[in-house]
Structures are given as C-alpha cells and as structure tokens.
N, C-alpha and C positions, 0 to 999 in steps of 0.2 A: 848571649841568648841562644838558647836550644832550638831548633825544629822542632823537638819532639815536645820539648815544655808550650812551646806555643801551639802546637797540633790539641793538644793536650786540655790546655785554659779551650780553645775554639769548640772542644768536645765538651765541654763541661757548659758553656757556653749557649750550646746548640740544641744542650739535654733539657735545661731550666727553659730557654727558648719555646719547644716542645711541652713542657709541662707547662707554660701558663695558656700556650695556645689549645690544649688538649681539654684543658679544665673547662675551658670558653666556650668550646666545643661543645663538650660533655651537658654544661649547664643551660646551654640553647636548648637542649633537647625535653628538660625539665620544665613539668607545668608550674607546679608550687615549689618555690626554694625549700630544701631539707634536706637534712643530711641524709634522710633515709632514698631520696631521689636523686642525692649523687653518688652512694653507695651503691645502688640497683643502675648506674649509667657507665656503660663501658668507657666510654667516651673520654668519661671525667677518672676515670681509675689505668686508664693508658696515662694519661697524665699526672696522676702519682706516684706510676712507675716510673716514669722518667724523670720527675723530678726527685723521686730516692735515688735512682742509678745515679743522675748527677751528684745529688749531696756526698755520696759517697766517691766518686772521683777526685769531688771538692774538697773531702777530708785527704786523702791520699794527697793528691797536687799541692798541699797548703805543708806539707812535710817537707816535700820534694822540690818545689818550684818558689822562686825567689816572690815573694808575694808583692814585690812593685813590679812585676811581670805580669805576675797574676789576674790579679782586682781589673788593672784597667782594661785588656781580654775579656774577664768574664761580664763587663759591661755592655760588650756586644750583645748580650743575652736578651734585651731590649729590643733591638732590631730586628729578631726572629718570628716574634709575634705579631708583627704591626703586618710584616712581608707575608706572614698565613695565614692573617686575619683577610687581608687584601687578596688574594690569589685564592683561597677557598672559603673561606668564608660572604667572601664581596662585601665587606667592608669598605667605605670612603678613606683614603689616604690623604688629610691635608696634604697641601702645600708647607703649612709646618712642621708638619711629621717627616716629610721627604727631607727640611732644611734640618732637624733633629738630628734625622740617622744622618747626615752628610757630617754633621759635625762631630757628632759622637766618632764616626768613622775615624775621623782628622784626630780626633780628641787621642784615641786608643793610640792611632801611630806617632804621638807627638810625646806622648806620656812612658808610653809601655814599651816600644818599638825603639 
C-alpha cells in the first residue's frame, strides 16, 4: 500500500463527499425543484464541479491504483456529508448515523488497509 494511492482514493473520496453536500446545499436554496433552479444556484453547480473534479481523479486512480484499495476508501465518501450536513447545515445526526460512520470507518480499515 502507497501513501500516495491512499492520499489519493481520500481525495477522490472528499471531492464526491463535497459534491453531494454541495448539491443539498444548492437545493435548500431553491423554491420549486427544476433543473432550471439548480442551473441558476451556485451552490448546487460548486457541487458539480466537484463531483467532475472527483470523477475524473476517479478515472485516473482506477488505472493506477489497485482497485481492492480503491473502492473500499472511496466509501468513506459517505461520511463527508452526514459530518457537513451536521456542522453547516444543522442537520440531526442519529445515534445511528454516528454507529454507520463508526463501522463504515472499521469496515475501510479491515477491508482496504
């Protein structure tokens, strides 16, 4: 295992992370759902850029990086939105979402690590 390949999935990871929180974001802002209302929402188009910046890291990394490294890293991807839902958004974080990301956590280093 690399540092850098694991740096790497963490960034790919972090980017889709950012792009679903982004879009959440974007789409609060919006009165009537339409695509013409998330095309006019910065919000929700920061969050497209980051989730093409990721897709394309994800194309590269998927050449380069052993993909049972991969996959289970970029599952972290999960836990990035729940954690900026909760801290800017104020969103409620079960108790189940907390025991979620614990295992998912467990899950990545038992699997991939």
């Amino acid at each position: 295992m690399k540092l850098l390949d694991v740096s790497i999935g963490l960034a790919i990871a972090f980017l889709f992370g950012l792009c679903a929180f982004f879009q959440k974001f974007g789409l609060k802002e919006i009165e009537k759902f339409s695509i013409t209302g998330m095309l006019k929402s910065k919000k929700w188009l920061i969050g497209i850029f980051f989730g093409a910046v990721g897709a394309l890291l994800y194309v590269y990394a998927v050449k380069k990086i052993e993909i049972t490294l991969l996959q289970p890293i970029l599952n972290l991807s999960l836990i990035f939105p729940v954690v900026f839902g909760k801290v800017f958004l104020k969103e409620e974080m079960t108790k189940k979402e907390l025991i979620g990301i614990i295992i998912l956590i467990v899950g990545v280093l038992i699997i991939g690590l």
